[in-house]
FIKOLZA-953677 format. One line per 5 residues: number of its first residue (from 1); for each residue x, y, z of C-alpha. Coordinates in steps of 0.1 Angstrom, whole numbers, plus 5000, padded with zeros to 4 digits. Example, Ala and Ser with C-alpha at 12.3 -4.5 7.8 and 13.67 -1.06 7.14 Angstrom:
<atoms>
1	5123 4955 5078 | 5137 4989 5071
</atoms>
This chain:
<atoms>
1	7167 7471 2373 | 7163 7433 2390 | 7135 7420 2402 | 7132 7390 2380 | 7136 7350 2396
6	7163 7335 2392 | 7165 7297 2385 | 7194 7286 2418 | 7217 7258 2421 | 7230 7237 2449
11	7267 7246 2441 | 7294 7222 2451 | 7327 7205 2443 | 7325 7182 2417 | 7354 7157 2440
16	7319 7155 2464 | 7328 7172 2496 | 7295 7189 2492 | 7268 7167 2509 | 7232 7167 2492
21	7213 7146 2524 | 7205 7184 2536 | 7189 7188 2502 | 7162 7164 2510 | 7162 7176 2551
26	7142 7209 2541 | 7118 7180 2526 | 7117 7157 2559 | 7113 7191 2583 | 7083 7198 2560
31	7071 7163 2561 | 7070 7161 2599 | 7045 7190 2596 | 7025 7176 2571 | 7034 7192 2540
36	7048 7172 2506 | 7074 7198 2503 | 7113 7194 2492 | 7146 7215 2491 | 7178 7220 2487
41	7198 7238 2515 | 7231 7229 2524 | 7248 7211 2551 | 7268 7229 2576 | 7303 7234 2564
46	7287 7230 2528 | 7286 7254 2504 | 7247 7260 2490 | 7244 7292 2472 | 7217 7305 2445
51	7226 7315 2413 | 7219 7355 2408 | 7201 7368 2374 | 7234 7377 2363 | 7253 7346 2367
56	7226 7315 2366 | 7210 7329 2333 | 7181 7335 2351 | 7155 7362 2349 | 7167 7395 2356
61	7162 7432 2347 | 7156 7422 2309 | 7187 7411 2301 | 7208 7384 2286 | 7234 7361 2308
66	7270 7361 2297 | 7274 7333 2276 | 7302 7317 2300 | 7279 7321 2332 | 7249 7304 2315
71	7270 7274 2304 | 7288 7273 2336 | 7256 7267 2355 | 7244 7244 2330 | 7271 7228 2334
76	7272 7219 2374 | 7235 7208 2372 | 7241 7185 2345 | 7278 7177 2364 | 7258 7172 2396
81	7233 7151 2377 | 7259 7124 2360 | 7277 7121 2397 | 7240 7108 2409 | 7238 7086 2383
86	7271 7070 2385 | 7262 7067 2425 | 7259 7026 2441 | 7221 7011 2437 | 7219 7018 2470
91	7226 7049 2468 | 7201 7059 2445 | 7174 7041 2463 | 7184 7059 2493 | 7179 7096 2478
96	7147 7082 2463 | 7134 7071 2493 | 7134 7105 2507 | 7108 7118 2480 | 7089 7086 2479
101	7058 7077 2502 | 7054 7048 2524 | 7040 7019 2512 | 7027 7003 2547 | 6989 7003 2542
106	6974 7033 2562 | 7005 7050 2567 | 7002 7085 2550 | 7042 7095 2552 | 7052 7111 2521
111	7092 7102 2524 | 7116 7087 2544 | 7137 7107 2567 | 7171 7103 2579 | 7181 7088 2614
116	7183 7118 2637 | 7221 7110 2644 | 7225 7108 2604 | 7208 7142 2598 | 7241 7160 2578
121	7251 7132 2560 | 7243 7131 2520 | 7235 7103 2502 | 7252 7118 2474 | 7286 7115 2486
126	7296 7086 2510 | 7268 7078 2535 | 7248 7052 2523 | 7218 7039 2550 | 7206 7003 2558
131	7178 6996 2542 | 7164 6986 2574 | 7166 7017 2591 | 7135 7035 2604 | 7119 7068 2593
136	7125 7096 2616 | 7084 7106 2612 | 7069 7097 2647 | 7041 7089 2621 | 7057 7067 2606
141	7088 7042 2620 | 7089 7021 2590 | 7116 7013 2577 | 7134 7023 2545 | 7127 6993 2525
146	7089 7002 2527 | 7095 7036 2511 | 7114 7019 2478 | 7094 6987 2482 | 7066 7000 2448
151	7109 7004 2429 | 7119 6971 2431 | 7117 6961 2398 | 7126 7001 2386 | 7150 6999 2352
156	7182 7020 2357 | 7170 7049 2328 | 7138 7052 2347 | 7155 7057 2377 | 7182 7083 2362
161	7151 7102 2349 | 7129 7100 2384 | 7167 7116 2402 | 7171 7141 2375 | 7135 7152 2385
166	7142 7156 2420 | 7175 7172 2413 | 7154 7201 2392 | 7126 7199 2419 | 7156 7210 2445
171	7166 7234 2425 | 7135 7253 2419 | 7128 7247 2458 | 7158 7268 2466 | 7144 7294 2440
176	7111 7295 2454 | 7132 7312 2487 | 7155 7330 2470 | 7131 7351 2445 | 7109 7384 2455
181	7082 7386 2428 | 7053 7368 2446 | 7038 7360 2412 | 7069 7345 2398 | 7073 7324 2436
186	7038 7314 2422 | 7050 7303 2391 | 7077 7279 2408 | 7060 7268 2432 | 7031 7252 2408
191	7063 7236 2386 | 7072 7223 2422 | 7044 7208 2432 | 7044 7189 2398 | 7073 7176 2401
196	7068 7163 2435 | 7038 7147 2419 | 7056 7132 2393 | 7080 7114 2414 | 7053 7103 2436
201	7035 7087 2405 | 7066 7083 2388 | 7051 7097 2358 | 7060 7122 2331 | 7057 7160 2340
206	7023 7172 2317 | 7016 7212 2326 | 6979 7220 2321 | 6955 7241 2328 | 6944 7280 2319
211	6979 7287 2302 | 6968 7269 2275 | 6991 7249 2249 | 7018 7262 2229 | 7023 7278 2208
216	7000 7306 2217 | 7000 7327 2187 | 7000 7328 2153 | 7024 7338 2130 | 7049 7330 2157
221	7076 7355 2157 | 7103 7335 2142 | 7076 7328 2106 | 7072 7367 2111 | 7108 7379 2109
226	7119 7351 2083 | 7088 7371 2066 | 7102 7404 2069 | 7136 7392 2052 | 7115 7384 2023
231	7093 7414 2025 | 7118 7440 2029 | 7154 7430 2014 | 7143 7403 1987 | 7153 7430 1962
236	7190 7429 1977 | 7213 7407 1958 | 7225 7374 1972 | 7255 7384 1993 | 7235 7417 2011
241	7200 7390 2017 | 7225 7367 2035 | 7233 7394 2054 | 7203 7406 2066 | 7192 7365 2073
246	7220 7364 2098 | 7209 7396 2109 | 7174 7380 2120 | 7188 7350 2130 | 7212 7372 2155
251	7178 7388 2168 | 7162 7353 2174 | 7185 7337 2191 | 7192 7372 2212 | 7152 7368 2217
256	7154 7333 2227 | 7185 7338 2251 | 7166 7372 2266 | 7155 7374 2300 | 7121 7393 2309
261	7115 7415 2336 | 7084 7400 2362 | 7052 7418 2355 | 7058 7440 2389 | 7086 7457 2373
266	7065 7465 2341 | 7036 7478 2355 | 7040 7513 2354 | 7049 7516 2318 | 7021 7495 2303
271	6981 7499 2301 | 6957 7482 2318 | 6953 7459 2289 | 6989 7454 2278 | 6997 7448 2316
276	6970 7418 2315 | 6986 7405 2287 | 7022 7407 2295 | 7013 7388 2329 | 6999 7361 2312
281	7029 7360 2286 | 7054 7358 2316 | 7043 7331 2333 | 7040 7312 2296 | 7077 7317 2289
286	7090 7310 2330 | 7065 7280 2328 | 7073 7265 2289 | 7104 7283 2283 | 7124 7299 2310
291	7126 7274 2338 | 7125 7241 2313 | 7160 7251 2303 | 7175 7243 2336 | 7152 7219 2349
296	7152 7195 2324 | 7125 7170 2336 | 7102 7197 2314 | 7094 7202 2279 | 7108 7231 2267
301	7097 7254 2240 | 7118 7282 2224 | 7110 7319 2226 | 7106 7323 2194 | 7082 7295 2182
306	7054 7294 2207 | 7049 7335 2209 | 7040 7360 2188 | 7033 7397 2179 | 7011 7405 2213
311	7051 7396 2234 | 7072 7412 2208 | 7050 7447 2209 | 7054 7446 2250 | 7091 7439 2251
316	7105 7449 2219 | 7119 7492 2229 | 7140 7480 2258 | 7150 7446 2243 | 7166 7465 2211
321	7183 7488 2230 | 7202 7458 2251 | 7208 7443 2217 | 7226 7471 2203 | 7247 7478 2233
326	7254 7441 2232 | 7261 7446 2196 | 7286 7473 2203 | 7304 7456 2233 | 7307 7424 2209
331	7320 7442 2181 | 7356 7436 2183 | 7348 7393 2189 | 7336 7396 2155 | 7354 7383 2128
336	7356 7412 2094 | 7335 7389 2068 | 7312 7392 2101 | 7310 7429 2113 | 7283 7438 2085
341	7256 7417 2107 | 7267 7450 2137 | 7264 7471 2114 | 7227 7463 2100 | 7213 7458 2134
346	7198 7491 2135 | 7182 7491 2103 | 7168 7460 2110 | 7153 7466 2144 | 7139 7497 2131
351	7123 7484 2102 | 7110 7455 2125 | 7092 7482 2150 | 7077 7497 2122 | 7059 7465 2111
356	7051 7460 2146 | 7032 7491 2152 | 7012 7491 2117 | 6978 7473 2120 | 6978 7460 2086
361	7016 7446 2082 | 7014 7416 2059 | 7041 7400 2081 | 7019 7394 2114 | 6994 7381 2088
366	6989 7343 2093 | 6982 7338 2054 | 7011 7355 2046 | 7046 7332 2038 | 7075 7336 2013
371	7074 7320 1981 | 7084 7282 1982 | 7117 7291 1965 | 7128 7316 1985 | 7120 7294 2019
376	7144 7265 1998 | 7167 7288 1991 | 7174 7305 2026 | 7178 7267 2043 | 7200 7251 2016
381	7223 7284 2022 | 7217 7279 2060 | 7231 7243 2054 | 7261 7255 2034 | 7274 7285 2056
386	7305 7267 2074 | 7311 7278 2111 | 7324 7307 2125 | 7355 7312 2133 | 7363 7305 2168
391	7373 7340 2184 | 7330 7348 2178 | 7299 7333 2163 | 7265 7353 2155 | 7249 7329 2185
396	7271 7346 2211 | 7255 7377 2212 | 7224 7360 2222 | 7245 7331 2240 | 7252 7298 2237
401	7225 7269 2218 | 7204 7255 2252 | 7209 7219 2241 | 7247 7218 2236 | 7249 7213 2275
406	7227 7199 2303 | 7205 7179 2276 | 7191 7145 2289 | 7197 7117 2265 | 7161 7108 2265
411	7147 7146 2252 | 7146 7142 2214 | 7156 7174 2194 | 7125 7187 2173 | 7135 7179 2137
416	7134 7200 2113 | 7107 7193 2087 | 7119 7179 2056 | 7109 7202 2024 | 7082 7183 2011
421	7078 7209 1983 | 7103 7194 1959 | 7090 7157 1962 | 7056 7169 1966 | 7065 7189 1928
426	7066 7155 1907 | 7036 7145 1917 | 7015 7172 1909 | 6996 7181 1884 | 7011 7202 1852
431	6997 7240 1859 | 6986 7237 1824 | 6966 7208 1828 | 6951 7229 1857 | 6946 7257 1839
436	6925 7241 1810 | 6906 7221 1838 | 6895 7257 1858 | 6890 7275 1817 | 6868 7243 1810
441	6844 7250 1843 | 6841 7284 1833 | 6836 7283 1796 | 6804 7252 1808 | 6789 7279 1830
446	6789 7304 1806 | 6776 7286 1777 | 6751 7260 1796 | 6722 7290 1804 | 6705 7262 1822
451	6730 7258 1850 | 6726 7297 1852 | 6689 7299 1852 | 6682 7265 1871 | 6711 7258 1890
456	6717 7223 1906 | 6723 7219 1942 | 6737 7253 1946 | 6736 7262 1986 | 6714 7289 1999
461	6739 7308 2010 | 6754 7312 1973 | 6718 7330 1968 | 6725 7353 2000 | 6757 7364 1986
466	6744 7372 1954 | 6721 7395 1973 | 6748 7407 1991 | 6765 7416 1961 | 6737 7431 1945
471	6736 7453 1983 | 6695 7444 1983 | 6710 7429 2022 | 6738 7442 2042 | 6762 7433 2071
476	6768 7458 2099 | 6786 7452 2135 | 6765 7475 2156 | 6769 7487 2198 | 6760 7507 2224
481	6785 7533 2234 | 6791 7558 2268 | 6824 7576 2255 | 6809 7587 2220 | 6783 7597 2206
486	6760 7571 2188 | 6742 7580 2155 | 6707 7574 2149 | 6712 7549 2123 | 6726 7530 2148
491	6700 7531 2178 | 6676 7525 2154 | 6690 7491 2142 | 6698 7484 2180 | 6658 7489 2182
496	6649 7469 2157 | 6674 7443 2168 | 6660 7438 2200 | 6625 7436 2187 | 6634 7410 2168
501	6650 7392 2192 | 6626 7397 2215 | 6600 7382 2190 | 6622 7355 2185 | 6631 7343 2219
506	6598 7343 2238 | 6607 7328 2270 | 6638 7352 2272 | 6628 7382 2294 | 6630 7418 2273
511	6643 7438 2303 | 6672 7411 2302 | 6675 7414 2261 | 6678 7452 2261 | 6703 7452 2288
516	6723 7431 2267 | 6719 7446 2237 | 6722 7479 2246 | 6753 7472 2270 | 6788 7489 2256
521	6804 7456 2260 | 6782 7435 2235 | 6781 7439 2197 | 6759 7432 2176 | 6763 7416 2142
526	6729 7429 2120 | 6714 7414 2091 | 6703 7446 2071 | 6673 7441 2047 | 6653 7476 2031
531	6674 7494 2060 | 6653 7472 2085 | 6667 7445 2105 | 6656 7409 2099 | 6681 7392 2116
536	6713 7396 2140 | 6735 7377 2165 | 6745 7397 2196 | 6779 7382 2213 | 6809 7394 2235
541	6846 7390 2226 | 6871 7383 2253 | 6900 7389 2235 | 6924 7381 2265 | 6905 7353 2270
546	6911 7342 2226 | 6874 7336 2224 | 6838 7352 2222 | 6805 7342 2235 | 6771 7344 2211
551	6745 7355 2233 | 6717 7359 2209 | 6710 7342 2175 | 6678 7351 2153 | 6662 7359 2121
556	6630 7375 2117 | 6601 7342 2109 | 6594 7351 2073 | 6631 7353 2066 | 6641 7322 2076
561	6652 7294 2053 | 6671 7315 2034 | 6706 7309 2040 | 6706 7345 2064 | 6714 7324 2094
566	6745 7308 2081 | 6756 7335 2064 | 6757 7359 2098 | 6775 7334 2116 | 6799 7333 2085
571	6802 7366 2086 | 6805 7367 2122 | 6839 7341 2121 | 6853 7360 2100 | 6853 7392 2120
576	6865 7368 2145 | 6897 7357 2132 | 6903 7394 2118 | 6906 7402 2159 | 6932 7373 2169
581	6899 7354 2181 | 6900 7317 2179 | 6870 7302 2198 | 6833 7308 2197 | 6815 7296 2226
586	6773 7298 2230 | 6748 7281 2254 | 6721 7273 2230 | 6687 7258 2242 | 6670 7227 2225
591	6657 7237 2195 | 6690 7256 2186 | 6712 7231 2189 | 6709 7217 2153 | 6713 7249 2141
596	6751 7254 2160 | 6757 7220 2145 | 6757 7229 2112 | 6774 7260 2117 | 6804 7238 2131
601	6803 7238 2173 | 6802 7207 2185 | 6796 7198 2225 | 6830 7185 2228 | 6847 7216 2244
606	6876 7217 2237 | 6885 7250 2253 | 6900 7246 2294 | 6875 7255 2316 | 6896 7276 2337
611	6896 7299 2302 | 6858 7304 2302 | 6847 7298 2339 | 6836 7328 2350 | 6834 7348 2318
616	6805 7333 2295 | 6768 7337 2312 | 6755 7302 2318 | 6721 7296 2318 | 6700 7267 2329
621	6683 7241 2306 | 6711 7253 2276 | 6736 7230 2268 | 6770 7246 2262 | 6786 7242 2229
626	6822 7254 2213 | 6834 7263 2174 | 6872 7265 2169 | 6881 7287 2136 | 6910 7282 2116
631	6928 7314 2103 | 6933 7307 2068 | 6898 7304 2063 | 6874 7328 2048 | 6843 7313 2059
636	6823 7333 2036 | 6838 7321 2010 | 6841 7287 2016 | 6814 7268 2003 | 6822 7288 1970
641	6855 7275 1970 | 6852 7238 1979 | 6822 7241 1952 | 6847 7254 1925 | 6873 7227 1937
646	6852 7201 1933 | 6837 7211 1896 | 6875 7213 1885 | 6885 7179 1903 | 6854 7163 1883
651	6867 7185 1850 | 6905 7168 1859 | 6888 7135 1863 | 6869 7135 1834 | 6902 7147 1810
656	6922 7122 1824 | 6897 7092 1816 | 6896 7110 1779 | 6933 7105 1776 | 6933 7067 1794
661	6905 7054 1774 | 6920 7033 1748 | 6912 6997 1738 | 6944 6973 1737 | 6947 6941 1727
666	6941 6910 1751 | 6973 6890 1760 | 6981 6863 1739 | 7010 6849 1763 | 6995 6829 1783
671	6987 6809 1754 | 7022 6809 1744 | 7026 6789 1783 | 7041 6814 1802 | 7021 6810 1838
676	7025 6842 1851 | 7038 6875 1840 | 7046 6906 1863 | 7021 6930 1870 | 7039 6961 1859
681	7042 6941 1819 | 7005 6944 1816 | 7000 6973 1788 | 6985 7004 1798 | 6986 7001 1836
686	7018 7029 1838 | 6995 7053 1816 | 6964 7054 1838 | 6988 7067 1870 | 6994 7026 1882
691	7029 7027 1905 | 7041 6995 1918 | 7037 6992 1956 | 7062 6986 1983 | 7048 6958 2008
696	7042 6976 2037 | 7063 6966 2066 | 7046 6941 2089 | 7033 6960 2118 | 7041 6947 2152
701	7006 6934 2178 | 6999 6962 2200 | 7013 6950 2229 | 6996 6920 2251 | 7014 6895 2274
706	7040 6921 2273 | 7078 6904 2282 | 7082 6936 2299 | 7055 6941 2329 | 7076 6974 2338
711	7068 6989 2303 | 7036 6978 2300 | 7026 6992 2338 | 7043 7025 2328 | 7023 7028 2295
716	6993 7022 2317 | 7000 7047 2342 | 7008 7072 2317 | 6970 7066 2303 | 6956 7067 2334
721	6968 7099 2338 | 6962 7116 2310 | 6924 7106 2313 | 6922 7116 2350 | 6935 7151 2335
726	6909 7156 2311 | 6880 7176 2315 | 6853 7156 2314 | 6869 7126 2337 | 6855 7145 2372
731	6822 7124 2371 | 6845 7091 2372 | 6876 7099 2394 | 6866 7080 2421 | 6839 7054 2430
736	6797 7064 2434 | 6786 7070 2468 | 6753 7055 2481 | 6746 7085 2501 | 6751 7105 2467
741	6728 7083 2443 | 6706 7061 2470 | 6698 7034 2435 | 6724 7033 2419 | 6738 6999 2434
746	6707 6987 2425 | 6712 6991 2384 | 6751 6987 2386 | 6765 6950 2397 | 6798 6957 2387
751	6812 6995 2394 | 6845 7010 2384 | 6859 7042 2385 | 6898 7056 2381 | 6906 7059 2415
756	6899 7020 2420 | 6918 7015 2386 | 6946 7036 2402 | 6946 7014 2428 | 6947 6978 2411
761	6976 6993 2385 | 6997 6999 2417 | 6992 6965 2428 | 6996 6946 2398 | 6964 6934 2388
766	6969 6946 2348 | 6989 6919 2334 | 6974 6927 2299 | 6960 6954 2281 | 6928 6934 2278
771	6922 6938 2317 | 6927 6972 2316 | 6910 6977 2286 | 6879 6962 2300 | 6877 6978 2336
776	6880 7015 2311 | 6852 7002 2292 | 6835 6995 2324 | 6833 7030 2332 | 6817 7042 2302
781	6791 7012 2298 | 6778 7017 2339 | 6775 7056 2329 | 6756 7050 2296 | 6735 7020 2315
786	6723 7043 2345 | 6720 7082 2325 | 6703 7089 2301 | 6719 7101 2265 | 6711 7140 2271
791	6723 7144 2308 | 6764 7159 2310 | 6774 7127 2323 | 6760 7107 2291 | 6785 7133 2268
796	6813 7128 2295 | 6813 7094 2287 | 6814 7091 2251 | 6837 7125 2252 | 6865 7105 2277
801	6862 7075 2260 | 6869 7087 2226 | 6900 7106 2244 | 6909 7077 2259 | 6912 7054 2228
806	6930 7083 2213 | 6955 7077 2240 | 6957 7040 2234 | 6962 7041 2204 | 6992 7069 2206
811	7010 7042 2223 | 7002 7011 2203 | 6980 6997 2228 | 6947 6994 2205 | 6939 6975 2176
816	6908 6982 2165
</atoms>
């Protein structure tokens, strides 16, 4: 089975017969028809040949590439790439030039092209062009100095990094003709277009968009298997648990090393759903993972980390049965202390598809983790295992470690987190101390009949849980259904539910409110009083989408001011997260608002657009507002339990200020004529928790007249950036038009948008942060002066300029 795109190389002799100036003709051809396009075909007598699936490591008929193919072809690019480095200055500005626009004012040429007469000779071997020599384009004629003319002052690691880029951006331009899968062409052709972009703006590569950030799910699968260890074989003693750890560290890496089939392929044996899914998981592992390991201009993530169980369930029956063939066709590259990890392969796999397929598994549960000691213990036995023996390691069934060959220098390896746990131990408190703190609290509450009759400051929703407790109100997620029947119960509530919203939403049209409620795709969470509903919030989860959209919110008028309404829309979070669901996203009109606030949305969405854009119901004079959850809360119990915390952190507080308080003596030694004494000798100052403190280092001035102007531009551009990408910069990428907004000239004497920022940065104008600084702030203070603070462009102000000190201050360029 094939079908899968495979990542190809420009193949050639690493003496440098091979020419690379054809790589960058595809790009010229295209240019003289207009189009920004680049690739990498070989020169006639040259030898230019993709990589298939089986030998470039690439995506193929779910498989894993032999270990010596995969490092082979990491090998040329990264061979390829150190003979471009080690190429003349000249050289190098000669193969930029060719992806590089001309700099002649007007002129709209987007790389210089070789001298007809020069067409089949590379830059990458021996011809090297005058830097007076014209461009090809009858659009153009300028010469090649004006093409390199924005690189003069270019450092030599900024320049490695902008030809590694177009080396990678060759590359996947030779793949975008060799693969078949029109999705996957999709896939490499977006990558392709950023990385043109990139060395146009000679900027870093930043994917965004609808795929959203990794990692995507939660537990990711490497927290999950780690978890099964635990679950399933902590009972095994020492020797058989390291076992079985290898075991699942074979299957990760495998995972990690594994190629997936393209979404055409897998179409016939998925559902609808699973299909949907599996698209959207394919192009996250070719965009973050897949393609990032040969072209590495990109971040890339591993397998492992950044997915989760929705992958695993989709891929897992054909993947372990590739594993244990490879396990059996591997057997005899084992060494004997190593054979038992073949051996429990099976046992494994099975008892990881059965945790896949149950709905309640603890080990897909994102609360769920190993005890601190066991999570100690696994890495400090990691650390001490020595290394195989050469004839076979447990990575080679899944292939060789990515970064071993073809890493940049500049691409930092993740770090592993330091275990905080045994530091973190000395400092806490003694569990006894705790103990008799949380026996304290409870022993007051009990005794003072006061606090239980009268109690202070308790929230109303601790009153609608005790009601809840007491069942005198209830909680029930009710719908409409077409496939089965519906009991009475049910369309009675439904009734009463839309009565009440109905009641409740007067300008709301009822025809529109029963279609809604009543439609099989919208639930309804009810508020359940004397088997009457008093309150309910109808919604729709997208659940490929990771979010759900409130339609309707309301509690009947004599109920309200209770607590109801907050403790639906706990209730409501909570079945949220239970369903994978992350994001709650309502319109709510004026007089709502206030409410959402305090229930935790905010209007700073924080959700892509692309995610929700033609999904949610918008509706006019509603302002759109967004509530991310976190998955380790339960919401309806939290006010309990940062109640409870606090009570005990006052109890702790007040016991430790028992055991401080003590009188001492005054110091007599100054009288004696000492002048000073340390601060540490003064009695009693260890006992109440005092530790002497280290001078902190003396922090370096964000940077100003920087000595480097380079450095300072490219920290500049790389803000700029980022805010154009945001999603609330479109009202400011370029300047206001009079024909658009006939006054606005007349309120705003000094305009400024990004485009013109854009265009001062490329010419120099920001010598110091404070210029730039002060044409951002520009932005934001014409918005605020000429809107007014409930329009969208008042919020995209304040939104983009909170984002954009973020940025600032990422890079040491604020000091506020």
């Amino acid at each position: 089975m094939s079908g899968g795109p495979s990542i190809t190389l420009k193949s050639q002799p690493i003496d440098g017969n091979n020419t690379g100036n054809a790589a960058a003709q595809q790009q010229q051809q295209a240019n003289a028809n207009g189009a920004a396009t680049a690739g990498a075909s070989g020169a006639p007598g040259s030898s230019v040949q993709a990589q298939t699936p089986g030998n470039a490591g690439a995506v193929g008929g779910g498989s894993v590439p032999a270990e010596g193919t995969r490092q082979n072809s990491l090998q040329r690019i990264q061979q390829r790439k150190q003979k471009v480095f080690n190429l003349p200055v000249p050289q190098k500005l000669a193969k930029l030039s060719m992806y590089s626009a001309c700099q002649s004012e007007g002129c709209r040429c987007t790389g210089w092209k070789t001298p007809q007469e020069n067409r089949h000779r590379d830059v990458e071997s021996s011809y090297c062009p005058e830097f007076n020599e014209e461009c090809r384009n009858a659009s153009c004629r300028h010469s090649l100095r004006m093409h390199i003319a924005h690189l003069d002052n270019i450092s030599s690691s900024s320049m490695d990094e902008l030809l590694g880029a177009i080396i990678d951006m060759e590359n996947l331009f030779m793949s975008m003709q060799r693969v078949e899968d029109e999705d996957t062409k999709k896939v490499y052709l977006y990558l392709f277009r950023l990385l043109r972009q990139c060395v146009l703006t000679r900027q870093q590569a930043v994917i965004r968009g609808p795929l959203g950030d990794p990692p995507f799910e939660s537990p990711c699968i490497t927290k999950a298997v780690l978890s099964l260890v635990f679950y399933k074989y902590n009972h095994l003693n020492p020797t058989e648990l390291q076992t079985m750890t290898e075991v699942a560290k074979t299957f990760l890496n495998f995972l990690n090393h594994y190629n997936f089939e393209s979404p055409s392929t897998r179409r016939g044996d998925l559902t609808h759903e699973d299909a949907s899914n599996y698209k959207i998981n394919y192009t996250r592992w070719l965009v973050f993972c897949h393609v990032p390991a040969f072209c590495n201009s990109l971040r890339q993530f591993e397998t492992s980390l950044v997915f989760g169980r929705t992958l695993l369930r989709t891929v897992f029956q054909y993947m372990s049965q590739q594993l244990k063939k490879k396990c059996i066709s591997e057997r005899d590259r084992f060494p004997e202390d190593k054979r038992s990890i073949i051996t429990q392969m099976p046992k494994f796999l099975e008892a990881l598809r059965a945790e896949l397929l149950k709905d309640d598994s603890p080990i897909w549960d994102p609360n769920y983790r190993p005890p601190n000691s066991f999570v100690i213990q696994q890495r400090k036995r990691h650390q001490e295992v020595a290394p195989a023996a050469p004839g076979a390691s447990v990575a080679s069934i899944g292939g060789a470690k990515r970064a071993s060959v073809g890493e940049p220098l500049h691409k930092r390896i993740k770090k592993e987190p330091t275990d905080r746990c045994s530091s973190e131990s000395l400092d806490d408190l003694p569990p006894d101390v705790v103990m008799r703190a949380m026996k304290s609290v409870s022993e007051s509450k009990t005794t003072n009949k006061a606090e239980i009759l009268f109690p202070v400051n308790v929230s109303r929703d601790e009153n609608v849980k005790a009601e809840e407790q007491k069942r005198a109100i209830e909680f029930h997620v009710v719908g409409n259904s077409l496939t089965k029947p519906v009991d009475k119960q049910t369309v009675l509530w439904l009734l009463g539910l839309q009565l009440v919203f109905a009641y409740q939403l007067p300008e709301m049209p009822r025809e529109y409110i029963s279609q809604l409620v009543f439609d099989t795709k919208h639930k309804t969470l009810a508020l359940i009083k004397e088997n009457q509903p008093i309150g309910g919030i109808c919604f729709r989860p997208f659940p490929t989408q990771g979010f759900t959209e409130i339609v309707f919110c309301a509690v009947t008028m004599s109920e309200q001011v209770k607590g109801y309404g907050t403790h639906l829309m706990n209730h409501l979070k909570d079945y949220s997260i239970m369903r994978g669901i992350k994001h709650l996203l309502t319109f709510a009109d004026c007089d709502a608002i206030g409410y959402f606030k305090k229930q935790g949305f905010s209007k700073d969405i924080k959700l892509a657009r692309p995610v929700y854009a033609g999904y949610i119901k918008e509706y006019d004079s509603a302002t759109l507002m967004h509530c991310e959850l976190h998955p380790s809360i339960v919401n309806t119990q939290f006010i309990a339990v940062i109640r409870n915390q606090s009570e005990i952190l006052k109890e702790l507080i007040a016991q430790r200020h028992n055991e401080v308080q003590k009188v001492r003596p005054g110091l007599t030694c100054f009288k004696e004529g000492l002048p000073s004494i340390p601060v540490e000798s003064i009695p009693g100052l260890r006992e109440i928790g005092w530790k002497p403190q280290m001078r902190p280092a003396r922090s370096a001035r964000p940077l100003e007249e920087s000595s480097d102007p380079e450095k300072l531009a490219t920290s500049f551009a790389s803000v700029l950036q980022s805010v154009r990408q945001h999603t609330t910069a479109w009202p400011f990428l370029r300047p206001v038009t009079a024909a658009e907004v006939p006054d606005y000239y007349d309120h705003i004497k000094y305009p400024m948008d990004l485009k013109t920022m854009g265009e001062r940065l490329k010419k120099g104008y920001y010598q110091t942060r404070r210029l730039f600084m002060a044409d951002m702030a520009r932005i934001f203070s014409n918005c605020r002066f000429y809107n007014s603070p409930d329009t969208e462009y008042y919020r995209c102000a304040n939104s983009l300029e909170r984002y954009f000190q973020t940025k600032m201050r990422e890079l040491g360029l604020w000091d506020k």
